[in-house]
N, C-alpha and C positions, 0 to 999 in steps of 0.2 A: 359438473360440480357447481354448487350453489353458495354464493359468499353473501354472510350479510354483513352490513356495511351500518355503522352506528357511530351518530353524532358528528355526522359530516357535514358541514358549512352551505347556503347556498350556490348553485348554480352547478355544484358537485355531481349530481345527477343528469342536469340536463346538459352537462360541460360547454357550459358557459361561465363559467369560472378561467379569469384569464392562467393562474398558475397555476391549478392543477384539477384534472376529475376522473372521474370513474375510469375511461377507458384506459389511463396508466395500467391502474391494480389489473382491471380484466387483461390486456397483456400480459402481465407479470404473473399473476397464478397459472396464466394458461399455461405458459412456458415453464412455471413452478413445476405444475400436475400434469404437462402433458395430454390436458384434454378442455374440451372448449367449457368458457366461465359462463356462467349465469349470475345475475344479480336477485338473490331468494327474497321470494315477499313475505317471508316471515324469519323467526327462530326455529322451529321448531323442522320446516322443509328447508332450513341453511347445514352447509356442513361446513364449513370456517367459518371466524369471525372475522372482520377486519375493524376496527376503532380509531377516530383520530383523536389524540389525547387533547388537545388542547379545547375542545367544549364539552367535555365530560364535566358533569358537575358547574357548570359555567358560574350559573348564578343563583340565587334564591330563590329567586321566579320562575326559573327556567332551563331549570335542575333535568339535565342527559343524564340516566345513570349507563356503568357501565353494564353490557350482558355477557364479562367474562364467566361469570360462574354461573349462567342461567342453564344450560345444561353440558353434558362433555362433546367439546368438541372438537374435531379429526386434529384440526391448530389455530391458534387465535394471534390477532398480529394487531400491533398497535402502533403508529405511523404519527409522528409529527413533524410539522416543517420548523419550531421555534429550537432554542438552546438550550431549551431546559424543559422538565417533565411533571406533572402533574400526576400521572396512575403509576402504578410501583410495575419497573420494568420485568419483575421475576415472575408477576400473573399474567402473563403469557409466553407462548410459543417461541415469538421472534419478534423485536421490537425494530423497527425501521425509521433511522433517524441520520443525523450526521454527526456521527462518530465512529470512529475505526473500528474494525468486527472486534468482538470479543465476547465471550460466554454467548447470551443468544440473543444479542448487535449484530443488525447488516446494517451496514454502513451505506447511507444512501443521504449525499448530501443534497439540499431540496432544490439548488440549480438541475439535476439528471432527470427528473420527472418534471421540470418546469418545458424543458428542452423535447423532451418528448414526447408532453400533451401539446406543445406547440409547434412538434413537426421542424425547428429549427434547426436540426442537423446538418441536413444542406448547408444551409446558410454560413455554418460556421467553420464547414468544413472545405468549403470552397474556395480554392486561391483567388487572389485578384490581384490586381498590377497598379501600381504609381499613376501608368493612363489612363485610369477611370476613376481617380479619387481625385478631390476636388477642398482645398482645404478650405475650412470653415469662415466666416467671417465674425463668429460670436466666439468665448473664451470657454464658458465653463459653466454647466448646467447642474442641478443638484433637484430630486423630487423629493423631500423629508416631507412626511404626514405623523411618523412616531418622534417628538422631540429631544426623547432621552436618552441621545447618543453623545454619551460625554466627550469620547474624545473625536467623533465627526464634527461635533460642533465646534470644539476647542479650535481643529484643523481650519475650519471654515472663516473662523473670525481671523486668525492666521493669514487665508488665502486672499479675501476680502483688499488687502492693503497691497495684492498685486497684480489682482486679474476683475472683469467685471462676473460677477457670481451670479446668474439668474436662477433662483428660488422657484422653483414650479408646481412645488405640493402645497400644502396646506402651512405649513412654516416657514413663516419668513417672506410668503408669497411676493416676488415684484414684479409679475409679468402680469398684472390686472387679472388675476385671478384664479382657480387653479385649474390647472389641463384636466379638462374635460375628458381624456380618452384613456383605454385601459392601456397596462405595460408592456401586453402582446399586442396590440392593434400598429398596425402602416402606418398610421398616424401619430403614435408614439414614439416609432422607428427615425420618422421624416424630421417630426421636431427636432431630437437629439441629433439626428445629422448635421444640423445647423450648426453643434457645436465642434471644438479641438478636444475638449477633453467633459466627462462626465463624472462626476463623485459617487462612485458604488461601493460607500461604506456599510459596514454593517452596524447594527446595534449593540452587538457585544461579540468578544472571544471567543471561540471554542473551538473544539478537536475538528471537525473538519465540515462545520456548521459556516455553508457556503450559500448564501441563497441566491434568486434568479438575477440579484440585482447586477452583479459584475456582467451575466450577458445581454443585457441591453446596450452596453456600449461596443460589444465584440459583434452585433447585430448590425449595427447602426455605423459600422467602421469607425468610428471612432477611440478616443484612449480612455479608457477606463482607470480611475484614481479609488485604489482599494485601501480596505482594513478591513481586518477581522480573522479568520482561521489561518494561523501559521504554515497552514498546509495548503497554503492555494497554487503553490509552484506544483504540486502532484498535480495539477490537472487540468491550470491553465499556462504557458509559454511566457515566463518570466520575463523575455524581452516584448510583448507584447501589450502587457498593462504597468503601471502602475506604483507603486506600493509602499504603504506608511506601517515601516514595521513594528515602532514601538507604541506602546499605550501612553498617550498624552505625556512625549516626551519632545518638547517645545524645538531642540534641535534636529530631531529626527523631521518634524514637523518642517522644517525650514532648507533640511538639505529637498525634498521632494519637492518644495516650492520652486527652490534656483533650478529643478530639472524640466517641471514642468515651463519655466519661464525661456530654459534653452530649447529644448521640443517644438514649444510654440513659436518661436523668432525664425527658427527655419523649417523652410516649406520641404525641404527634402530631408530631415529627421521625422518631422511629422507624418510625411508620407508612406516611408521604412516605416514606422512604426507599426502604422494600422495595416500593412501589405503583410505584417509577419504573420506566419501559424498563428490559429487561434491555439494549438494543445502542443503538451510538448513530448507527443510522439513522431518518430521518424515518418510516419507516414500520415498527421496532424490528425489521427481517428480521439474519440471522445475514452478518456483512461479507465475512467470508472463507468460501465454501459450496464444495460437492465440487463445483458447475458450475463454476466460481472457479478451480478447482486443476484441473480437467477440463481448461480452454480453456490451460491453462498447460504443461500437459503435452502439450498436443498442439502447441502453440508450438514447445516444445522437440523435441519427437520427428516433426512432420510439417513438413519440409522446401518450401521455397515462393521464387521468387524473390526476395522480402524477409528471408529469415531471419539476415541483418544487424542486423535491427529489432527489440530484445525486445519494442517490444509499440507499433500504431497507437491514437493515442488522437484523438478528432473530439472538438473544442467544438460538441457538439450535444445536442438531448434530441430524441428520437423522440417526445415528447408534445405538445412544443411546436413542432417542426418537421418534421412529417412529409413535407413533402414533400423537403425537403434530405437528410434521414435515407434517403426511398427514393433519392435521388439517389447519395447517398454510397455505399452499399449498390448498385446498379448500376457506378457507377465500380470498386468494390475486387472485385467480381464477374469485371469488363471484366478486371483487371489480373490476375489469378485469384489475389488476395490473400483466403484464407477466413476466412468471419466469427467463430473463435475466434481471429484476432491483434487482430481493433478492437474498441475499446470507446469506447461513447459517453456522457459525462460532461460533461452542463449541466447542475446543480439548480437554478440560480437564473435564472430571467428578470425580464423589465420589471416584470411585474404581482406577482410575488414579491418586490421591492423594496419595505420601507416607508419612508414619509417621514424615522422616525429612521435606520434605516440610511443612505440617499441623503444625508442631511446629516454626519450622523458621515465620511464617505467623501471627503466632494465641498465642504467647506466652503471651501475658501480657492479653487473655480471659478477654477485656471491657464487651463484652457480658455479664460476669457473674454478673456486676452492673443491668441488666435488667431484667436478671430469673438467676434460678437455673444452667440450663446446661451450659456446652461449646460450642463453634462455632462446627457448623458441619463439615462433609466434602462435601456436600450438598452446605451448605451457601461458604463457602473459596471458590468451584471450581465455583459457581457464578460471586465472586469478581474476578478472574481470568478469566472469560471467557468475562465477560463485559470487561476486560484488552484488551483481544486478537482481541474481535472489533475494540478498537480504535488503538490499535495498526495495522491494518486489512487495518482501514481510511485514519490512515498518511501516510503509506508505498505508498497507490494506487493514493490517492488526495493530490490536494494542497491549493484545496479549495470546496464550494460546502454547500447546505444542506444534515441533514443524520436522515430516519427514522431507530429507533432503538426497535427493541421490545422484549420484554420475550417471552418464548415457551408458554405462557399459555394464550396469549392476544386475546380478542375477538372482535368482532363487538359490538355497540352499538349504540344508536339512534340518532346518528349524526355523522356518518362515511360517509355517502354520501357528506357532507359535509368538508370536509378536506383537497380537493385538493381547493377548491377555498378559505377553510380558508389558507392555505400555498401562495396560491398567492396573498392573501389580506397584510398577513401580514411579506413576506420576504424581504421587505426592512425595517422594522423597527429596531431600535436597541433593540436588546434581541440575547441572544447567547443559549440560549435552555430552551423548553418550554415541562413542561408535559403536554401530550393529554390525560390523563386518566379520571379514574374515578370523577364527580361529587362531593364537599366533602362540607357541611354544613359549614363549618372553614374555606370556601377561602375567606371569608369577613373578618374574624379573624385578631390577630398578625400573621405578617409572617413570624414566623420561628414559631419551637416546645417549648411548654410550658416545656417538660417533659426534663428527660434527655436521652443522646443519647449515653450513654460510651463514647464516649471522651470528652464530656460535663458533668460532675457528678450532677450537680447546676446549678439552674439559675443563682449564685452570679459569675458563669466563662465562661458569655457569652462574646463574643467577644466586645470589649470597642469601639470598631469601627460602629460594626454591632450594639450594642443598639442606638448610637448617629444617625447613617442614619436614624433607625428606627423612632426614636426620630419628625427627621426633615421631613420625608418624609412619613410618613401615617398619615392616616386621626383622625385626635381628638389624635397624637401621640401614638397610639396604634392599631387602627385597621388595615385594608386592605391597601396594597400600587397600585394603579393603573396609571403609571405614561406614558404609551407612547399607551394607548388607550381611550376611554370614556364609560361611562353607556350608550349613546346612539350608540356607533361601533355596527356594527352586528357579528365582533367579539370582544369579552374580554379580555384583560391576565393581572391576575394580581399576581407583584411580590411577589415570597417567597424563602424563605432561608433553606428549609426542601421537602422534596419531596413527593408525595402521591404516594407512589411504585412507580416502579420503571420498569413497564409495558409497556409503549410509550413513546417514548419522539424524539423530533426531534432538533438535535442539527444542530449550525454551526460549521463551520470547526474551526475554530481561540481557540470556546471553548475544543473544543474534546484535541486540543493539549495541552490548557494548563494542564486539566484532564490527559492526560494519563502522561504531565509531575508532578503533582501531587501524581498519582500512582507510578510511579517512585520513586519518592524521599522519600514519608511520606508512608514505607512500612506495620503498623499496620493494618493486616486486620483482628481484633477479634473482629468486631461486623459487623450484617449485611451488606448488600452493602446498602439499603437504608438510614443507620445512618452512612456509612462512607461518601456520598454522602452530609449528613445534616454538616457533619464536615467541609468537603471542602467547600462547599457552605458559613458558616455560618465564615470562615477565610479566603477568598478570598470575598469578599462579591462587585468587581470589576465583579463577573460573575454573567450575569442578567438573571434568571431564573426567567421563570415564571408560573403559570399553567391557561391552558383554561380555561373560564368559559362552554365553551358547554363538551359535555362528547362523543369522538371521539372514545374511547378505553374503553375495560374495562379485569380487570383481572381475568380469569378464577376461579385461585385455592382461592380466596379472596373471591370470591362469591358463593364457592362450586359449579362451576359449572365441574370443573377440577379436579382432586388429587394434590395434592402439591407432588414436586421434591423432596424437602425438609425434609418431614417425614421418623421418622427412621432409623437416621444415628446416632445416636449422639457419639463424641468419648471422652473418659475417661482416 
């Protein structure tokens, strides 16, 4: 396959460009398409395009235009490293930038491809020890060439009155001159070693418009002193840099001064510092990789009965569940759902549970209003792994549909049907729908008669949620069916309880409230299904509903599975 590639920057070509060149893209389509890239010497023998938006159109003289519309082609991608955009994102295929996916955004912030044209992965991903680090004897280095960083500069004159600041770029220069060498060269590496700490601020804000500047000091063992993308704890190790979190806010400015001037004062904080993970995965691998952005592009651009769905996520781990894992992986095989839409995300199971966490979580055991036992470590590592999903959601989207499922979800006699029910009904208002099981009671009151632990009684049902109910079901008490008909060919009617908690497909707007819910109201001592009935039945603003056809159904409910769950119980 042949890309052409328009209005791309010197040294692009011959990758001599220290932050980024050709051979990225050629990786990344190859693994896009599955077959080796060429770079085409024309339009006409090209079958993508690829564009970098930022010298389209540069200047007057020297007018790039773009050649999206020059004839049709297979998909056209538009790629920039700044905050903001110049070509309108919707005339193409898939635009590659850094912001969270949505519509047809991959999210590719421009440290990932800075990292991977320069082979720096090693480097960052390598432990080291307190006995090879050598703490500096200079304070604090800074390269500014672009001067219109309001609040880096504001910081700086700030900084100025407690540490000595050597200026290295073109602004402010006081090292006689400005460093001669590129930002990936040994030489750039070596300098910055000299110093404790580096300022890898950015020029402005944005969703998760991160550039290569924060790893040159994660290169260089050094402490890197950030601003800019709220999102940089996604992908760099919070205890490992840095960080000025508000926008030119004079005392935010000054608590990070007093930390940087403690840091510095001791040789053995400084030394922890830079010894930690550069990422803050368990196993310190890079969060967001070109397989990452690979499985996302081809989301976007390969077409599937599902493509409703931004993205299948399974409550499972393949380490600890292998055989559910090969199950789930045959079912989405069966459906010809291909394996770059799912991803499977359980970190936590039973035996990863420790005593302090199981009690921090589980202390005031609601559970034991329902039986005898206590919460498992079975059930908690559940409520935690559903956590890690949507926490999984917000980090990667900004918006989007999301099928969600248990490790134990099967097929059922209306799963051929599910991608045209999803396209019947996603513009309707509802923020998440159970697809499960069939249940005699969806005609019913719609919440739970029973109690739920955090509901002890009927008499302390939410005064809000009886009064909707009140106004809004049928004969005041039955079924609420309020944004479909008995005649739709599909159903959904509201409730405020959930029938397990096996399928369900959320929109994005609800998942964040949810995980901001888990967050705050941290009581997990009753199942996730009645914590779920909690939230629902006190936010009663999130409009959940369940199918009437039965898309899913739950393995271990129907004994057609073993339940995760058995067996654990702790005392």
């Amino acid at each position: 396959m042949k890309v052409c590639f328009n209005g791309w920057f010197g040294g692009f070509f011959e990758k001599t460009n220290p932050g980024l060149h050709v051979g990225f893209f050629i990786d990344l389509f190859g693994k896009v398409y599955d077959e080796p890239i060429e770079i085409g010497d024309d339009i006409e023998s090209s079958d993508i395009l690829c564009e970098f938006d930022m010298l389209l159109g540069s200047t007057p003289t020297n007018m790039i235009t773009t050649n999206v519309n020059d004839k049709k082609w297979k998909h056209t991608y538009l790629f920039t490293g700044e905050s903001h955009m110049k070509c309108r994102k919707e005339d193409y295929t898939c635009v590659l930038v850094g912001e969270r996916n949505h519509k047809n955004v991959v999210n590719v912030p421009l440290f990932v491809p800075y990292i991977y044209t320069n082979n720096f992965m090693d480097k960052l991903q390598t432990p080291s020890s307190s006995s090879d680090t050598t703490v500096p004897k200079n304070d604090v280095c800074v390269f500014i060439s672009n001067p219109q960083g309001k609040t880096r500069n504001r910081f700086l004159e700030r900084l100025e009155a407690h540490f000595n600041v050597h200026y290295a770029g073109r602004y402010k220069n006081n090292i006689g001159g400005y460093f001669p060498h590129e930002y990936n060269s040994p030489e750039y590496t070596q300098f910055v070693k000299q110093y404790k700490f580096i300022i890898s601020m950015e020029n402005s804000r944005d969703d998760t418009y991160i550039t290569e500047k924060i790893v040159h000091g994660l290169i260089a063992k050094t402490v890197p002193v950030y601003w800019g993308s709220g999102r940089v704890y996604d992908y760099f190790n919070k205890n490992r840099i840095l960080c000025l979190e508000k926008e030119c806010d004079d005392q935010d400015m000054d608590k990070l001064i007093v930390k940087m001037k403690l840091i510095a004062s001791s040789e053995m904080l400084w030394k922890r510092m830079v010894n930690l993970p550069v990422f803050p995965t368990p196993d310190n691998t890079l969060p967001r990789t070109m397989d990452h952005i690979v499985s996302d592009i081809k989301s976007l651009t390969q077409k599937d009965v599902w493509s409703s769905i931004s993205s299948v996520h399974c409550v499972c781990n393949p380490v600890f569940e292998p055989g559910r894992h090969a199950d789930l992986q045959t079912m989405f095989k069966g459906l010809n759902i291909p394996d770059h839409r799912v991803k499977y995300i359980s970190p936590t199971y039973k035996h990863t549970i420790t005593n302090e966490i199981y009690n921090k979580y589980t202390e005031n055991q609601l559970v034991q209003v329902l039986r005898k036992g206590p919460m498992t470590k079975s059930e908690l590592s559940l409520i935690f792994n559903f956590k890690a999903v949507f926490e999984n959601i917000v980090k990667n989207y900004s918006d989007g549909l999301f099928m969600v499922f248990e490790s134990d979800v099967m097929i059922s006699h209306d799963t051929e049907q599910f991608g045209k029910f999803i396209d019947d009904v996603k513009e309707l208002d509802w923020d998440v729908i159970n697809c499960g099981m069939f249940q005699n009671d969806i005609y019913s009151i719609p919440t739970t008669p029973w109690i739920t632990g955090y509901r002890n009684d009927l008499q302390s049902w939410n005064p809000s949620l009886v009064t909707y109910i009140h106004e809004n079901s049928v004969d005041g008490e039955k079924y609420i069916e309020d944004i479909t008909n008995p005649t739709d060919t599909f159903r959904l009617i509201r409730k405020f309880t959930p029938r397990c908690c096996d399928s369900y497909v959320w929109k994005y707007d609800a998942i964040v409230k949810f995980l901001h819910f888990m967050n705050t109201f941290t009581d997990y001592s009753a199942p996730f299904d009645y914590y779920m009935c909690h939230f629902l039945e006190m936010n009663i603003d999130v409009k959940h509903y369940w199918s009437v056809n039965e898309f899913f159904k739950q393995g271990s409910n129907l004994n057609l599975c073993e339940s995760t769950l058995k067996c654990d119980i702790v005392y």
